[in-house]
C-alpha distance (Angstrom), angle and dihedral (degrees) to the residues before:
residue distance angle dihedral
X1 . . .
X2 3.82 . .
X3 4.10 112.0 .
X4 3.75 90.4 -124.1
X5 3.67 96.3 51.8
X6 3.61 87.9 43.6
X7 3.68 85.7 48.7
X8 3.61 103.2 47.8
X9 3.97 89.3 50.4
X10 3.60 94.4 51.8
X11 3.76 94.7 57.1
X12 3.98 96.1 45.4
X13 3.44 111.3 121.5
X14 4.00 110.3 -122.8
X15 3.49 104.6 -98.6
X16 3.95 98.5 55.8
X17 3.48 93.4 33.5
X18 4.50 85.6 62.5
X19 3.95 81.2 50.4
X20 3.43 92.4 50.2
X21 4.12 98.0 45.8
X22 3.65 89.3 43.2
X23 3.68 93.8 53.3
X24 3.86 91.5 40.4
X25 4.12 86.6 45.5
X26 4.31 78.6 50.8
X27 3.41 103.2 50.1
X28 4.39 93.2 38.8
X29 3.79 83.1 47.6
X30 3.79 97.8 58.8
X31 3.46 95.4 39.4
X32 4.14 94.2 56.0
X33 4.26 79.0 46.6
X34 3.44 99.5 60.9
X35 3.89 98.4 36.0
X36 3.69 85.2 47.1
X37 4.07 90.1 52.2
X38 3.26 90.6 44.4
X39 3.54 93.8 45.7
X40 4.69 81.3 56.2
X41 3.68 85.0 -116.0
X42 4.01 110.9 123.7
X43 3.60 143.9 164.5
X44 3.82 108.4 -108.9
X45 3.43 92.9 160.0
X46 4.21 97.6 103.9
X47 3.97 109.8 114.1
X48 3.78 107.5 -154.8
X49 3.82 93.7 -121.5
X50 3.43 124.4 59.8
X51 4.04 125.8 165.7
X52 3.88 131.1 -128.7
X53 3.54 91.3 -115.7
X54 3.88 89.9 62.2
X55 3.53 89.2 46.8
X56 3.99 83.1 51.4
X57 3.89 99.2 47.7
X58 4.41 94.8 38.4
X59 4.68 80.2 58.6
X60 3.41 103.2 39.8
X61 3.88 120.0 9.3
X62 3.50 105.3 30.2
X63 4.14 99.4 48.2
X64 3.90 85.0 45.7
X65 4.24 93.6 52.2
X66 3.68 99.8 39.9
X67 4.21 91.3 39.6
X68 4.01 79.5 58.5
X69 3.59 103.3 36.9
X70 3.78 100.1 37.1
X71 3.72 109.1 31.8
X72 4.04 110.8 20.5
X73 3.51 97.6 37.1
X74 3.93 101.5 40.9
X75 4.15 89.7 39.0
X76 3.91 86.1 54.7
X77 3.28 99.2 45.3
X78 4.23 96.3 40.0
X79 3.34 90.3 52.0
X80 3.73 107.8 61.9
X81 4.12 80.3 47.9
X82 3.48 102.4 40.2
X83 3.88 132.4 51.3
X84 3.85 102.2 -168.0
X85 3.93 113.3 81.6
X86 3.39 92.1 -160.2
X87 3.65 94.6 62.0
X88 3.79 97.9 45.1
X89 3.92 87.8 55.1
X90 4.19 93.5 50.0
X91 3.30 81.9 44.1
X92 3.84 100.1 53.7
X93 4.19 78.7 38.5
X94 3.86 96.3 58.3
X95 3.96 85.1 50.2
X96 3.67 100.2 50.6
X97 3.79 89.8 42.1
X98 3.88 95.7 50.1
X99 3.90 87.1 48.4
X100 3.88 81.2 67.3
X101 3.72 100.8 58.8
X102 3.73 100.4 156.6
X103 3.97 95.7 120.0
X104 3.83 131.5 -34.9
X105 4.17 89.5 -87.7
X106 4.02 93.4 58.0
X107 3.96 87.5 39.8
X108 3.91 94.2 56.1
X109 4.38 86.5 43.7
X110 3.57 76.3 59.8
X111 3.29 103.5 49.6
X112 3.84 91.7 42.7
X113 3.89 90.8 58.4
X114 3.81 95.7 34.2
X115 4.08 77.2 66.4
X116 3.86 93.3 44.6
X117 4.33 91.2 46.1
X118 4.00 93.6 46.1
X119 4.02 97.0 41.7
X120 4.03 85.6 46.0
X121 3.97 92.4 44.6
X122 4.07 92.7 47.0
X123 3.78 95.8 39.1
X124 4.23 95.6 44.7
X125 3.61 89.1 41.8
X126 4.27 98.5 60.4
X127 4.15 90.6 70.6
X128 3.86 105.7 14.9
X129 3.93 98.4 38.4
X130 3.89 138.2 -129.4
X131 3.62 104.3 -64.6
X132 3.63 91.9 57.3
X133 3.65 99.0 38.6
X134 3.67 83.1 64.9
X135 3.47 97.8 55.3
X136 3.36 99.2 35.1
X137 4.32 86.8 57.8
X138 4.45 85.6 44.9
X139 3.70 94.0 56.2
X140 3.96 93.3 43.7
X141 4.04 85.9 41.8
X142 4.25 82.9 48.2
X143 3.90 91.1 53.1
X144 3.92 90.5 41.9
X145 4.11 86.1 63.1
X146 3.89 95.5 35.5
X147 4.06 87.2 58.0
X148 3.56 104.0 63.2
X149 3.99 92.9 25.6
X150 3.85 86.2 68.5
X151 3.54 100.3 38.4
X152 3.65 91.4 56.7
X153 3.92 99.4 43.3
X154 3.87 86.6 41.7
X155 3.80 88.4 51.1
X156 3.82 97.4 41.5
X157 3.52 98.2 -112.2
X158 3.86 87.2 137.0
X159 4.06 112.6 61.9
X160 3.48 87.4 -162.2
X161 4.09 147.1 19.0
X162 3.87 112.4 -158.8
X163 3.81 126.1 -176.7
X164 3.99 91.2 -119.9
C-alpha cells in the first residue's frame, strides 16, 4: 500500500476513518458484485421474509461477535506467530468468509470484507489503540449490514417483515 495512504489512514481520527472504511468496504463491495454477475455467479440466497429481530441481531450483535471473534482475536493471536501482515489479514479473511457458508458467492463477500475489517482493525489500531480499533471495525461492519438490509426492504425484496 503506498506509505502516504498508509499514513494518512493511520492518523484519521475515528469517526472519519468508519466513513472512510465503510465507503471503501462500498465501493470494493460493488465492484466484486458486478464482476461476480458478470462472472453468472449470484447470490440467490435472499428468503422473502425476514424478521425484525434479524434485522436487530445482523446491526448490533452480529458485527460486535464476529468483529471480536474474527478480527481482534485472530489478528492478536497471528501476529505474535506470524511476521507477514498480509497473511494474518487473509487469514482473518478466510475465517470471516467461511463463517458465511451460505454458497460460494456469500463466502467470497465474506472474504472480501473479512480483508476490509482486518486491514481497518490493524491499520486504526497503530495510533488510536485496540479498544477502538475494535469498535471502530463493529460500527463499519454495522453499516456494511444496514446497506443492503435497506436496499432490499426498500426495494421489496422481502414479501414480508415479522417480529420473530
Amino acid at each position: 500500500m503506498n506509505t502516504k495512504l498508509l499514513t494518512w489512514l493511520e492518523n484519521l481520527r475515528t469517526a472519519p476513518f468508519v466513513l472512510f472504511g465503510f465507503l471503501a468496504y462500498f465501493l470494493i463491495s460493488f465492484i466484486v458484485g458486478i464482476v461476480m454477475i458478470s462472472a453468472g455467479m449470484s447470490s440467490n440466497q435472499i428468503d422473502s421474509e425476514i424478521s425484525y429481530w434479524y434485522i436487530f441481531l445482523a446491526i448490533t450483535i452480529a458485527p460486535v461477535a464476529e468483529t471480536y471473534f474474527f478480527q481482534k482475536l485472530p489478528i492478536e493471536f497471528l501476529e505474535k506467530r506470524i511476521k507477514s501482515v498480509a497473511v494474518v489479514i487473509l487469514i482473518s479473511a478466510a475465517l470471516f468468509g467461511i463463517l458465511h457458508l451460505k454458497g460460494f458467492f456469500v463466502v467470497i463477500q465474506g472474504i472480501v470484507m473479512g480483508t476490509i475489517f482486518a486491514a481497518a482493525y490493524i491499520v486504526h489500531r497503530k495510533n488510536h489503540g485496540a479498544k477502538r480499533a475494535f469498535w471502530a471495525v463493529a460500527i463499519i461492519h454495522s453499516l456494511a449490514n444496514i446497506l443492503p438490509l435497506t436496499l432490499r426492504i426498500l426495494s421489496g425484496v422481502y414479501d414480508k417483515i415479522s417480529i420473530v
